[in-house]
N, CA, C and O atoms as a MOPAC input file, in Angstrom:
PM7 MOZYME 1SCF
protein

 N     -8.62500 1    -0.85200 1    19.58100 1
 C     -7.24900 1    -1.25700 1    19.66100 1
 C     -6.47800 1    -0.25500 1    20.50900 1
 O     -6.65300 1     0.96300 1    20.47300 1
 N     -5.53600 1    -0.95400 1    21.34000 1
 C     -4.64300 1     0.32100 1    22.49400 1
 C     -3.84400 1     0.89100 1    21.69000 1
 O     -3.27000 1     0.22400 1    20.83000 1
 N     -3.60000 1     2.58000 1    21.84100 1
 C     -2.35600 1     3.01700 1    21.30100 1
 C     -1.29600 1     2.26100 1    21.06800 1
 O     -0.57700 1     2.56600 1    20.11600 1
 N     -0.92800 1     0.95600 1    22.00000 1
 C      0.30700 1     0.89100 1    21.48300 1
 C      0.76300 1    -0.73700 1    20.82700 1
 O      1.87300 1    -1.25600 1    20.69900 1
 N     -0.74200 1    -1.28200 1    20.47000 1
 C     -0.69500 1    -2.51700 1    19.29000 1
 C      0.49900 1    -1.82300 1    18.19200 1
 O      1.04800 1    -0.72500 1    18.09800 1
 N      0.54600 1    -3.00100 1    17.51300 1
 C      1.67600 1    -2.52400 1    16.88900 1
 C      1.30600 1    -3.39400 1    15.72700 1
 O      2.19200 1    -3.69000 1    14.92500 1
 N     -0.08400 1    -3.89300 1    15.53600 1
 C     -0.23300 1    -4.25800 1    14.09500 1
 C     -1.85700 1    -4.05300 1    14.03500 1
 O     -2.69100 1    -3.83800 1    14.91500 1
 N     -1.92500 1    -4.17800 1    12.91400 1
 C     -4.15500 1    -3.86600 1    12.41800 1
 C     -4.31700 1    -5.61800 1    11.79200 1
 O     -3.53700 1    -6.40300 1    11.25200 1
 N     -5.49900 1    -5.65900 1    12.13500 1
 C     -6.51200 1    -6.91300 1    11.72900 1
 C     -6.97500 1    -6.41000 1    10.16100 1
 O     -7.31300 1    -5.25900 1     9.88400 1
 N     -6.92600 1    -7.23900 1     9.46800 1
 C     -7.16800 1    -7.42600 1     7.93200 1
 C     -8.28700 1    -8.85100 1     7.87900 1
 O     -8.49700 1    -9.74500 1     8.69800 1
 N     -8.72100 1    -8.63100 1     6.83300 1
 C     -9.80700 1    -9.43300 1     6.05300 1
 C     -9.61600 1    -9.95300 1     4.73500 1
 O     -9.68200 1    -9.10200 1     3.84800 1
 N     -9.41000 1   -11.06200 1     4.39800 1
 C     -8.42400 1   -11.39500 1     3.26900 1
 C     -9.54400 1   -12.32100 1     2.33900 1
 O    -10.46300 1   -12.88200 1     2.93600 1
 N     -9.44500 1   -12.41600 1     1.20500 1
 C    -10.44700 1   -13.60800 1     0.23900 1
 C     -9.64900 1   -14.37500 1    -0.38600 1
 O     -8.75900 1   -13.91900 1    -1.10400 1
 N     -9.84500 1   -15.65700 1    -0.21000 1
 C     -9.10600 1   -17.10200 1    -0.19500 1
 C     -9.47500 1   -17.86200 1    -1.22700 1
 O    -10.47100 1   -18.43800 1    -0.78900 1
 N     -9.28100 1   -18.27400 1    -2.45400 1
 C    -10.13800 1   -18.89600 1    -2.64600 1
 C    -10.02800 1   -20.55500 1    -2.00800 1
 O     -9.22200 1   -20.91300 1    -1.14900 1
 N    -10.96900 1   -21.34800 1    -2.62000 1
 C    -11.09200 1   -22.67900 1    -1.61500 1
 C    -10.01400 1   -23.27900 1    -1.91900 1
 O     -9.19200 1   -23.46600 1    -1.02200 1
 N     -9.79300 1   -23.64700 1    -3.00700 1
 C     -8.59700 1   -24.86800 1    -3.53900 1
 C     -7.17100 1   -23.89700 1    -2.72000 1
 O     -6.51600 1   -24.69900 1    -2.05400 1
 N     -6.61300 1   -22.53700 1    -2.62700 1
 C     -5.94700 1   -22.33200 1    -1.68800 1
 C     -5.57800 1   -22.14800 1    -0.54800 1
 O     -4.48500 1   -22.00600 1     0.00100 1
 N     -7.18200 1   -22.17300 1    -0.06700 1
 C     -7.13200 1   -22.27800 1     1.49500 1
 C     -6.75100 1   -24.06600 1     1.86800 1
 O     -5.85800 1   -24.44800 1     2.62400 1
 N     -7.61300 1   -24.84400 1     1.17700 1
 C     -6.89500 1   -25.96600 1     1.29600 1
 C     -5.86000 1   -26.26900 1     1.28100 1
 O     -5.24700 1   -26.73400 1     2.24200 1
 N     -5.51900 1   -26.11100 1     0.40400 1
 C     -3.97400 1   -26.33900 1     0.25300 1
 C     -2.88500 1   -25.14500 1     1.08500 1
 O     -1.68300 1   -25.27900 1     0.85500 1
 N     -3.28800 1   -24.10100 1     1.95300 1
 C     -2.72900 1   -23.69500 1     3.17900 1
 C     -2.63700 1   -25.30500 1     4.73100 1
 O     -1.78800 1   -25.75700 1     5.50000 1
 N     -4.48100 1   -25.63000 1     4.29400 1
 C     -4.77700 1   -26.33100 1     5.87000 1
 C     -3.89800 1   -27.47400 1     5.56000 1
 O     -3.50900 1   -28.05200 1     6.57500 1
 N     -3.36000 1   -28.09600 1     4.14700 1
 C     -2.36900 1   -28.68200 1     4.47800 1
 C     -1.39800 1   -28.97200 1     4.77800 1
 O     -1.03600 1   -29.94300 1     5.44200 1
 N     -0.61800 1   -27.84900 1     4.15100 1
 C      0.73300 1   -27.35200 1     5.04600 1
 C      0.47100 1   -26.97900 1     6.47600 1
 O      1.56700 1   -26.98900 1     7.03600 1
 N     -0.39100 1   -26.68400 1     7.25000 1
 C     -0.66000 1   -26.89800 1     8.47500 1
 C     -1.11300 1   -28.06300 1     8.82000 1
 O     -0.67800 1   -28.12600 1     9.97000 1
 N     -1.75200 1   -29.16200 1     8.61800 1
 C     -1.90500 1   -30.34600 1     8.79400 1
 C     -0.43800 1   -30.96200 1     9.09400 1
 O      0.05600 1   -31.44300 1    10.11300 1
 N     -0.03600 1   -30.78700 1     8.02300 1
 C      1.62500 1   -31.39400 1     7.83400 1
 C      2.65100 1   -30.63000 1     8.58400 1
 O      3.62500 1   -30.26000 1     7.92700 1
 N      2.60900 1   -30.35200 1     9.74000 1
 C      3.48000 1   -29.29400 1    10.48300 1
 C      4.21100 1   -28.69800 1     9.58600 1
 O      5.40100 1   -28.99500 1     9.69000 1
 N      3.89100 1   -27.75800 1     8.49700 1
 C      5.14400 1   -26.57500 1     8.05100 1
 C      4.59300 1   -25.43600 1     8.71700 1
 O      5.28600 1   -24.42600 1     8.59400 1
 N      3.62500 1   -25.31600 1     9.33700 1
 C      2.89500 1   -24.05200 1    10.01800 1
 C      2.78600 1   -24.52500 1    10.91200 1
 O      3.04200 1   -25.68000 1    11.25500 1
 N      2.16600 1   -23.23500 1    11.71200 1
 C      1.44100 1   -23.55000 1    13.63200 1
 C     -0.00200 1   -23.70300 1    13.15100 1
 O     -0.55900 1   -24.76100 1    13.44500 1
 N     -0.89700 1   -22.50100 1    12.23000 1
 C     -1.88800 1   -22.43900 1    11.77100 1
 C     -2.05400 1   -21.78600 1    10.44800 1
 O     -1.01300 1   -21.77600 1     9.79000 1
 N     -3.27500 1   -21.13800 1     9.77900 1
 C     -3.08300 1   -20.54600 1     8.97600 1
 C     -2.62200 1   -18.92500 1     8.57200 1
 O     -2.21700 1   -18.30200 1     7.59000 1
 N     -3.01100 1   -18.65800 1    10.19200 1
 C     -1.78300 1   -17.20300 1    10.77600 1
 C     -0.88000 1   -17.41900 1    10.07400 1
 O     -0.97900 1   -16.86800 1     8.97800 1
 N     -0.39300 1   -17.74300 1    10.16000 1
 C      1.52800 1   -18.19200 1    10.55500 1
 C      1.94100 1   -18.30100 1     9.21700 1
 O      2.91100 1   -17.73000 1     8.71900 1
 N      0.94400 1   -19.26700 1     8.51200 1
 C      1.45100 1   -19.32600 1     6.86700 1
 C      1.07000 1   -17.95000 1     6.29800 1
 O      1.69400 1   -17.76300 1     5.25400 1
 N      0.46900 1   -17.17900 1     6.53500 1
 C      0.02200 1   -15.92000 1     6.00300 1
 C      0.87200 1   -15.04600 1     5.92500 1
 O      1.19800 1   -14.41700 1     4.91800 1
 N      1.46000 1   -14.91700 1     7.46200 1
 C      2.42000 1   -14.20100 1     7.71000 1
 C      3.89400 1   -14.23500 1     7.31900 1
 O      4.63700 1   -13.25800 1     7.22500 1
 N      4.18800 1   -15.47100 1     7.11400 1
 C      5.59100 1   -15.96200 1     6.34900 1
 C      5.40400 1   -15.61000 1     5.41400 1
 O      6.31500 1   -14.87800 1     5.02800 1
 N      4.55800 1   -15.74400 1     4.66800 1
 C      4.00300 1   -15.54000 1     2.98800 1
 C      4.36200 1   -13.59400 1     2.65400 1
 O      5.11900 1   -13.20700 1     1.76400 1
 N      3.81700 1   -12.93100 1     3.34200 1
 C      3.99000 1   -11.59700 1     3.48800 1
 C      4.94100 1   -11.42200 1     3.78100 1
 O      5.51700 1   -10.68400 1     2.98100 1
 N      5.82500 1   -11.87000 1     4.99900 1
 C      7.05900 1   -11.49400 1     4.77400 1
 C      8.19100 1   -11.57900 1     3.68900 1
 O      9.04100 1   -10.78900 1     3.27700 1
 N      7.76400 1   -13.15400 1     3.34200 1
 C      8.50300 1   -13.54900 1     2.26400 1
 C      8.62700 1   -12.55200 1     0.71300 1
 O      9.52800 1   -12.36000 1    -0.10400 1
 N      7.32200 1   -12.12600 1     0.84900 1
 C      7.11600 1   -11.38700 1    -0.74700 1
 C      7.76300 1    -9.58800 1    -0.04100 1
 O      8.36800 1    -8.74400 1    -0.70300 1
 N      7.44000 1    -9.51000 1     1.14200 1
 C      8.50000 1    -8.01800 1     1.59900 1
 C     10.06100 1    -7.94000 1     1.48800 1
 O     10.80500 1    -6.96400 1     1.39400 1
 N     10.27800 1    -9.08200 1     1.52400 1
 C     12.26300 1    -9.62300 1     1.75700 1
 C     12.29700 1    -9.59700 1     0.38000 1
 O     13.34000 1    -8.99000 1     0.13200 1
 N     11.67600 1    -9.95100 1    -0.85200 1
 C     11.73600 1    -9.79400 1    -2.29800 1
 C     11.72800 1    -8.45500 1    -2.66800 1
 O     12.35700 1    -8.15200 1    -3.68200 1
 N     11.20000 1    -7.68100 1    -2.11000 1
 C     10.81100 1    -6.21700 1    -2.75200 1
 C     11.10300 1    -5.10900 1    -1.52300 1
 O     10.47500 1    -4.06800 1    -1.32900 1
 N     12.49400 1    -5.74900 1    -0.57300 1
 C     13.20700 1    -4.30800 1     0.53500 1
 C     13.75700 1    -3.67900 1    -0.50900 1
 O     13.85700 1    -2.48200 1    -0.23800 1
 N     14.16400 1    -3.93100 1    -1.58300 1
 C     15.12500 1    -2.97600 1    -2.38100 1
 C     14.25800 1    -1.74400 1    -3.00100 1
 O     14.66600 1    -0.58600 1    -3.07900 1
 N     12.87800 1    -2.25500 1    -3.46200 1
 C     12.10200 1    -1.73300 1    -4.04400 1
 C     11.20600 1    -0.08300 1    -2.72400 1
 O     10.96900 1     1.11900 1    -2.83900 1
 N     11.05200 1    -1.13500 1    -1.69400 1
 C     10.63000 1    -0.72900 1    -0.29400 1
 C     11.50400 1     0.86400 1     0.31700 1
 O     10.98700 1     1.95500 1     0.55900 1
 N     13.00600 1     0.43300 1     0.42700 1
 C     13.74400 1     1.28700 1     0.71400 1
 C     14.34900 1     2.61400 1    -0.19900 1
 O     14.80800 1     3.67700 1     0.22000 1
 N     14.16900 1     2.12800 1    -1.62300 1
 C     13.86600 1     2.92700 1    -2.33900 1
 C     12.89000 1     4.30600 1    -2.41400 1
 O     13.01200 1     5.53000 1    -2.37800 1
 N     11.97900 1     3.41200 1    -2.52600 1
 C     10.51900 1     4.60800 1    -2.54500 1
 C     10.50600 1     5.23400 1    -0.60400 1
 O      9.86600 1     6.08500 1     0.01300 1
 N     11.34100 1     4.46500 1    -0.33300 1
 C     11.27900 1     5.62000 1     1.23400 1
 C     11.81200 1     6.60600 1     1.07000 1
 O     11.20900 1     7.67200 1     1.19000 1
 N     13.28500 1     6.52600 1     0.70000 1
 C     13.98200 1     7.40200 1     0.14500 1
 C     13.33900 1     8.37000 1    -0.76700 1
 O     13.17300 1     9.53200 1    -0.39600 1
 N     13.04000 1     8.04600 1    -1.70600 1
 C     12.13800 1     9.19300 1    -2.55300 1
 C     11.39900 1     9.60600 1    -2.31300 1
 O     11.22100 1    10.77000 1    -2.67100 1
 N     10.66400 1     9.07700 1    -1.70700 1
 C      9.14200 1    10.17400 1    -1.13000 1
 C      9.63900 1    10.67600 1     0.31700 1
 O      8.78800 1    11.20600 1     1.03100 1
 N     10.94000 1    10.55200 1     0.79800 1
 C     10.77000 1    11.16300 1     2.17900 1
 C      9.77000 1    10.69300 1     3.16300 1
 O      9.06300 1    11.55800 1     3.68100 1
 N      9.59300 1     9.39100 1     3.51900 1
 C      8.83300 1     8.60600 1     4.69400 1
 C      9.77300 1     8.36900 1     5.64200 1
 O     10.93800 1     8.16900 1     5.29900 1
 N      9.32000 1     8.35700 1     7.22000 1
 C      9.78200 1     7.89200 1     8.17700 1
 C      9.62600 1     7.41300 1     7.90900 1
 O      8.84500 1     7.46400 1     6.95900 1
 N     10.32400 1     5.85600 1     8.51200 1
 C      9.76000 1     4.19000 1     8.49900 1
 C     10.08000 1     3.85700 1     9.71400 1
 O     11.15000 1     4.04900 1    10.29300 1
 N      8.90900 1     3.23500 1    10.17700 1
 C      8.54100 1     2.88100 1    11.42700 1
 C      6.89300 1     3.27800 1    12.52100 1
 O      5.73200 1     2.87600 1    12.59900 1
 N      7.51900 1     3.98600 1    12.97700 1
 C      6.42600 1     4.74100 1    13.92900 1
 C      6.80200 1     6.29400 1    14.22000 1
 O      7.97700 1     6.55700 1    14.48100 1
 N      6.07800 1     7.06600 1    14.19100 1
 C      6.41900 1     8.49800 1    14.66200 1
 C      4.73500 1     9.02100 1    15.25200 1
 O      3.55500 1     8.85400 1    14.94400 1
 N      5.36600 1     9.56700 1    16.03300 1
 C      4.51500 1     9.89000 1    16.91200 1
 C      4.67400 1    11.23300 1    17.72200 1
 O      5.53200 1    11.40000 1    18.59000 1
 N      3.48100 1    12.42900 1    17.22400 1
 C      3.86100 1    13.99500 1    17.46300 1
 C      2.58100 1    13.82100 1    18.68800 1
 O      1.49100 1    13.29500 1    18.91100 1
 N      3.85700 1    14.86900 1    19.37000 1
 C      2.85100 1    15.03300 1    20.79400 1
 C      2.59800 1    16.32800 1    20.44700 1
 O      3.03400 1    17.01000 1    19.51800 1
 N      1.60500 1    16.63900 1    21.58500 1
 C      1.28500 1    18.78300 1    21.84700 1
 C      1.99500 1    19.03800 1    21.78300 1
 O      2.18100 1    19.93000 1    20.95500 1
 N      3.45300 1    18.40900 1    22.78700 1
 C      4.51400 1    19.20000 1    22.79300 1
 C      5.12500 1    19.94700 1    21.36700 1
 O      5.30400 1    21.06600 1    20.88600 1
 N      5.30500 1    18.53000 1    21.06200 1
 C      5.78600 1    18.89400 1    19.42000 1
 C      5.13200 1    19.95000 1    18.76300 1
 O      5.80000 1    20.92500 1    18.42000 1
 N      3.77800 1    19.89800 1    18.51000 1
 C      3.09400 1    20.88300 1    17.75800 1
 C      2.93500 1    22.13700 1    18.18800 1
 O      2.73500 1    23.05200 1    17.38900 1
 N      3.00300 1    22.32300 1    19.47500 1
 C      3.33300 1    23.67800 1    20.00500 1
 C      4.74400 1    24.17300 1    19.49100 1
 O      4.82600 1    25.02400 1    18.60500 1
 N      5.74100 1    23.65700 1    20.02900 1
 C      6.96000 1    24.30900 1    19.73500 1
 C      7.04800 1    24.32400 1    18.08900 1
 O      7.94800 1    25.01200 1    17.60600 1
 N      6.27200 1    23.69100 1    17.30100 1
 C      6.27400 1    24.45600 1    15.91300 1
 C      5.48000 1    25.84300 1    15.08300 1
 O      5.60400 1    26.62300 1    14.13900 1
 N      4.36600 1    25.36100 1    16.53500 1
 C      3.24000 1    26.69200 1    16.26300 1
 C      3.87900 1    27.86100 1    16.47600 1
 O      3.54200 1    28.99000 1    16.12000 1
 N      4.87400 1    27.49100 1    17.11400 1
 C      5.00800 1    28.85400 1    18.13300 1
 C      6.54200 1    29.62900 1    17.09000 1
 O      6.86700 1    30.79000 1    16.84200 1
 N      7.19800 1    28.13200 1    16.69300 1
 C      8.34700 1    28.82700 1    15.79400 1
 C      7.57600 1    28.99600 1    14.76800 1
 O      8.08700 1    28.05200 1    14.16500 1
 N      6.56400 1    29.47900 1    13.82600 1
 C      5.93600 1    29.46100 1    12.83600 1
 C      5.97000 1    28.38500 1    11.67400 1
 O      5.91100 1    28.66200 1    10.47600 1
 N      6.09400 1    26.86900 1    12.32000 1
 C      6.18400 1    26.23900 1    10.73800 1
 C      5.22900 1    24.99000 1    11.01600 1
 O      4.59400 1    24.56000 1    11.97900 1
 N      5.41700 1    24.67700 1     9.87200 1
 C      4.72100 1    23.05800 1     9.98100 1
 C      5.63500 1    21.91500 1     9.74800 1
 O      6.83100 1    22.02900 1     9.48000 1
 N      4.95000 1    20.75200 1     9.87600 1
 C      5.30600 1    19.60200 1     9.75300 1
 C      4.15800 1    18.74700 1     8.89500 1
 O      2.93500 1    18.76700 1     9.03100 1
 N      5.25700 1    17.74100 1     7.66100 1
 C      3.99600 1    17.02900 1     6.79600 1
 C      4.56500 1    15.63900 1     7.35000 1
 O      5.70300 1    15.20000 1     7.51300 1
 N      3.59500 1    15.26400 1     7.51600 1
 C      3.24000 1    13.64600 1     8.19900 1
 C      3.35000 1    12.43900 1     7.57300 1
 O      2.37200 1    11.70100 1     7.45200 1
 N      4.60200 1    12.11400 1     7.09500 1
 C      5.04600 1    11.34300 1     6.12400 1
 C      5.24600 1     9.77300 1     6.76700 1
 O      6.27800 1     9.72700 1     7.43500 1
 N      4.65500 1     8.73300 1     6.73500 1
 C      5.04000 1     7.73400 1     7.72300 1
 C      4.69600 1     6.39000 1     6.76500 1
 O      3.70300 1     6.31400 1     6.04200 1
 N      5.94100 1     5.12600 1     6.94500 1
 C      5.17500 1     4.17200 1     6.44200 1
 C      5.36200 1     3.44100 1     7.89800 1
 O      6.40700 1     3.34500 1     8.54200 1
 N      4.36200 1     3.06600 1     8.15900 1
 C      4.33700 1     2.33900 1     9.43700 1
 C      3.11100 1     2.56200 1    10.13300 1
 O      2.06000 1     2.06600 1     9.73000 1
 N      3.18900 1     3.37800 1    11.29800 1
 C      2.64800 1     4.00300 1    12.08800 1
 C      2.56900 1     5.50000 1    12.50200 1
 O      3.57500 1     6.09900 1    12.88200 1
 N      1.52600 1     6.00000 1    12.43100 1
 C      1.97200 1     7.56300 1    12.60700 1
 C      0.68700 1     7.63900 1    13.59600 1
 O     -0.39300 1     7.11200 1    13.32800 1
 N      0.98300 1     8.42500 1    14.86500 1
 C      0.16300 1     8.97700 1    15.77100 1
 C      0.03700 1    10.38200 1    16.14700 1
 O      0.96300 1    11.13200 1    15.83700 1
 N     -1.08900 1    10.89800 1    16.83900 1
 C     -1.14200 1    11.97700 1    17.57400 1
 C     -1.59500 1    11.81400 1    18.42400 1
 O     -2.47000 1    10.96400 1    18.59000 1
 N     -1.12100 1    12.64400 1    19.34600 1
 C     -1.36500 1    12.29000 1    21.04000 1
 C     -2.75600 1    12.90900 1    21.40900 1
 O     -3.16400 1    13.97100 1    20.93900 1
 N     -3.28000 1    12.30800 1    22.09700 1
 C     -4.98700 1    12.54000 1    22.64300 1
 C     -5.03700 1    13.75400 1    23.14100 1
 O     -6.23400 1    13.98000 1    23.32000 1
 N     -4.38500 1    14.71400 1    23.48300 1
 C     -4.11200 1    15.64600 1    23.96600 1
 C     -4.30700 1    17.15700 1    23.07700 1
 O     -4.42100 1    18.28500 1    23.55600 1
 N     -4.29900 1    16.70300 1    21.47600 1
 C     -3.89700 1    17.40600 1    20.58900 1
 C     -5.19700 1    17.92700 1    20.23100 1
 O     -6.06200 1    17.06200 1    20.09600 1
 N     -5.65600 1    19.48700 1    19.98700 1
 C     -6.71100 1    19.89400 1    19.33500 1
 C     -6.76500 1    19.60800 1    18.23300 1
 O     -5.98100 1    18.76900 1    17.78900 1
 N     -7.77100 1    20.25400 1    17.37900 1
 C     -7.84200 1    20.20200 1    15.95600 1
 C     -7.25800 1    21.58900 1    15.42300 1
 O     -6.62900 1    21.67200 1    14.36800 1
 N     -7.55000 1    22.73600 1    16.31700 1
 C     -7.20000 1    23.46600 1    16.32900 1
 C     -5.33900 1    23.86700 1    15.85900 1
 O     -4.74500 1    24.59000 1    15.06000 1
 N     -5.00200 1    22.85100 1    16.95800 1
 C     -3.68200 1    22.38900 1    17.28000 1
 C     -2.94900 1    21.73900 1    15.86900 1
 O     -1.80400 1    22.01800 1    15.51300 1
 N     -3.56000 1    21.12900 1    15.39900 1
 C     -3.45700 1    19.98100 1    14.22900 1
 C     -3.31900 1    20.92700 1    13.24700 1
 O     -2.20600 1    21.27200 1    12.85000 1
 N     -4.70500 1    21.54100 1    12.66600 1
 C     -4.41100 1    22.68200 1    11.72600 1
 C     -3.52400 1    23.29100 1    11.35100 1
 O     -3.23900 1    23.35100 1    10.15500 1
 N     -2.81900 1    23.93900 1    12.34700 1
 C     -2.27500 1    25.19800 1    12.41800 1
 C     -0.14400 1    24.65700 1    12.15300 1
 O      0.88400 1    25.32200 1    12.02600 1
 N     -0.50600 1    22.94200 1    12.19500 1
 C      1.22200 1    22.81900 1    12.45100 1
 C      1.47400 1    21.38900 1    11.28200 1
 O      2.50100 1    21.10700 1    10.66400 1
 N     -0.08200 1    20.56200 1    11.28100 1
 C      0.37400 1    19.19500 1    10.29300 1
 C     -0.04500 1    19.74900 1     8.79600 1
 O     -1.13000 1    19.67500 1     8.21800 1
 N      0.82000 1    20.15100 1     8.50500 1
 C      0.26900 1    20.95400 1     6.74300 1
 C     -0.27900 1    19.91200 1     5.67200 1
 O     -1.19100 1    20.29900 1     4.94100 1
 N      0.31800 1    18.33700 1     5.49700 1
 C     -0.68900 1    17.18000 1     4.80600 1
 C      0.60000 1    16.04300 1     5.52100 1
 O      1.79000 1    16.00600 1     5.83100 1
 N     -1.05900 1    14.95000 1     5.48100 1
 C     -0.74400 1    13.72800 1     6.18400 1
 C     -0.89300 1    12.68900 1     5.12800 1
 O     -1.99000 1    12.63600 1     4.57100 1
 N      0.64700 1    11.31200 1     4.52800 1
 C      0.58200 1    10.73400 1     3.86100 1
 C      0.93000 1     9.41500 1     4.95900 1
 O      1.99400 1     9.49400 1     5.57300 1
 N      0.13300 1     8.34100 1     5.17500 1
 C      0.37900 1     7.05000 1     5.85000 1
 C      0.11600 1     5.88400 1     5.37400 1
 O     -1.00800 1     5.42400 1     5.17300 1
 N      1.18500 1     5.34700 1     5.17000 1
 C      1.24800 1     4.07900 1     4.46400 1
 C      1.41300 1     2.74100 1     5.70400 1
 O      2.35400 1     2.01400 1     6.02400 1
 N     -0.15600 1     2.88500 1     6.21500 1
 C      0.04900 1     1.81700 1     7.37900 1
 C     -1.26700 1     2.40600 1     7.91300 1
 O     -2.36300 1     2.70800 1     7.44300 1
 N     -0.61400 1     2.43300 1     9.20000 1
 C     -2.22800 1     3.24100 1    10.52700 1
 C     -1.74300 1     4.53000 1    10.63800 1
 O     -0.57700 1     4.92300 1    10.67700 1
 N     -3.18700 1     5.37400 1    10.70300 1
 C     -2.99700 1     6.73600 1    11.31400 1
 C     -3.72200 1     6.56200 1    12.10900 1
 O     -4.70000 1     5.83600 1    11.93300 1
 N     -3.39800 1     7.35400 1    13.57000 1
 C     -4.02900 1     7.06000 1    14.27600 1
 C     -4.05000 1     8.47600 1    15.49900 1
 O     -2.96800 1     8.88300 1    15.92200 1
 N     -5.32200 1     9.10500 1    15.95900 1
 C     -5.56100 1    10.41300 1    16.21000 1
 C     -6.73200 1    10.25000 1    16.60900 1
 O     -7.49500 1     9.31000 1    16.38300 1
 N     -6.98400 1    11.75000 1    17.58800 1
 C     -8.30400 1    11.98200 1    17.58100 1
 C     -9.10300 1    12.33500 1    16.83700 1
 O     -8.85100 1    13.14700 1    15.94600 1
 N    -10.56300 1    11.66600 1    17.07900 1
 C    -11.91000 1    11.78100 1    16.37300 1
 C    -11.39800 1    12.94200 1    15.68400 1
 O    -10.76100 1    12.90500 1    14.63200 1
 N    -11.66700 1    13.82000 1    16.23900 1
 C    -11.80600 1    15.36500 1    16.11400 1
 C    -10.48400 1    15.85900 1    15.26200 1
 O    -10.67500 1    16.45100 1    14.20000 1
 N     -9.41700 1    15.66300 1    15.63500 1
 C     -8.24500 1    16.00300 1    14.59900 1
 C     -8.72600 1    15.45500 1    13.16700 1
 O     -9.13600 1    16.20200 1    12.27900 1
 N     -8.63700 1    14.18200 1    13.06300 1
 C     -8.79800 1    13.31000 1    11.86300 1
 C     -9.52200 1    14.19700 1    11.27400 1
 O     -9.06600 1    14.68800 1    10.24100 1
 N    -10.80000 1    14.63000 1    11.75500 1
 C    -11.77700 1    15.20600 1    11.14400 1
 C    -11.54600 1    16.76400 1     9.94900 1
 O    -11.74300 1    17.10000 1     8.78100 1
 N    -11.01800 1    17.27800 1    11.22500 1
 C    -10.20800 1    18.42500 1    10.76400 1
 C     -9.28400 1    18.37400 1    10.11700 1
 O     -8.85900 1    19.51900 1     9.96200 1
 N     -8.49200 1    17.41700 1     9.45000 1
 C     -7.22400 1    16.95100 1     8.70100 1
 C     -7.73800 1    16.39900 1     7.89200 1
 O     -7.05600 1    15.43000 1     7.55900 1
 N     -8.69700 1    16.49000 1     7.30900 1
 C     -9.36800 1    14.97600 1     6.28700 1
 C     -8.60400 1    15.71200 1     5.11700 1
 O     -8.20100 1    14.89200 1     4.29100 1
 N     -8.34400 1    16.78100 1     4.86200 1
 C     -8.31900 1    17.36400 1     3.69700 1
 C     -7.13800 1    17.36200 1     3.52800 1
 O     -6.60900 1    17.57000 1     2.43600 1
 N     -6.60600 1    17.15400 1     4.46400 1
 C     -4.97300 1    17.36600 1     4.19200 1
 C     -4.42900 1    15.76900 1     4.45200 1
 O     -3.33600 1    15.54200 1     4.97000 1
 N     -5.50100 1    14.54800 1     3.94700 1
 C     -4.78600 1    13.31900 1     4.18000 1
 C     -4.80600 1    13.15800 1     3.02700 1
 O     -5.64700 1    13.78900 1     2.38600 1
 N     -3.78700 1    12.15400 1     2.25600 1
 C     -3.80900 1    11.64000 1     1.25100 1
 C     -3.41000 1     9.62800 1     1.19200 1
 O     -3.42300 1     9.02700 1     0.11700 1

């Protein structure tokens, strides 16, 4: 997937009598396909529970959205002596550019409620500090 998809492929278990009864609401134009009903469906049950959503952002301290630390970034923290914890519901990246070395020394723990997404080699070196 390219850095800059902006959603992940899932694998879902259906059972039959509801998958049917999806292909008919697509039969019956309320859908395009069974995408589409999936995706309304998820949204629908997210628009029920933003209160719940925006809440727990607030409390746990998550970006929401995408954030994305370059070298740059992690240098100018290495260098002021601190870190940064990797709080993201969405998307959280590191730039290809970034050692592990690099990673160590500035992402102190990584919590992602979505994709993380980094080099081989960082990930590797951060395993311990993902939750």
């Amino acid at each position: 997937m390219a850095e800059t998809d902006k959603s992940e492929k899932i694998t879902i278990n259906i059972g039959l009598v509801d998958l049917g009864q999806i292909d008919l609401l697509v039969d019956e134009g309320f859908y395009a396909n069974r995408t589409d009903f999936i995706r309304t469906a998820i949204r629908r049950q997210l628009e029920t529970r933003s209160a719940a959503v925006d809440d727990t952002v607030a409390r746990r301290t998550l970006t929401l959205g995408a954030q994305h630390l370059s070298r740059q970034d992690l240098e100018g923290l290495r260098d002021a002596g601190r870190t940064v914890q990797l709080r993201v519901l969405g998307l959280a990246t590191v730039a290809d550019d970034v050692t592990p070395e690099l990673a160590l020394a500035t992402i102190s723990a990584v919590e992602v409620l979505g994709a993380f997404r980094a080099p081989r080699a960082v990930k590797a070196a951060l395993a311990s500090r993902i939750t």
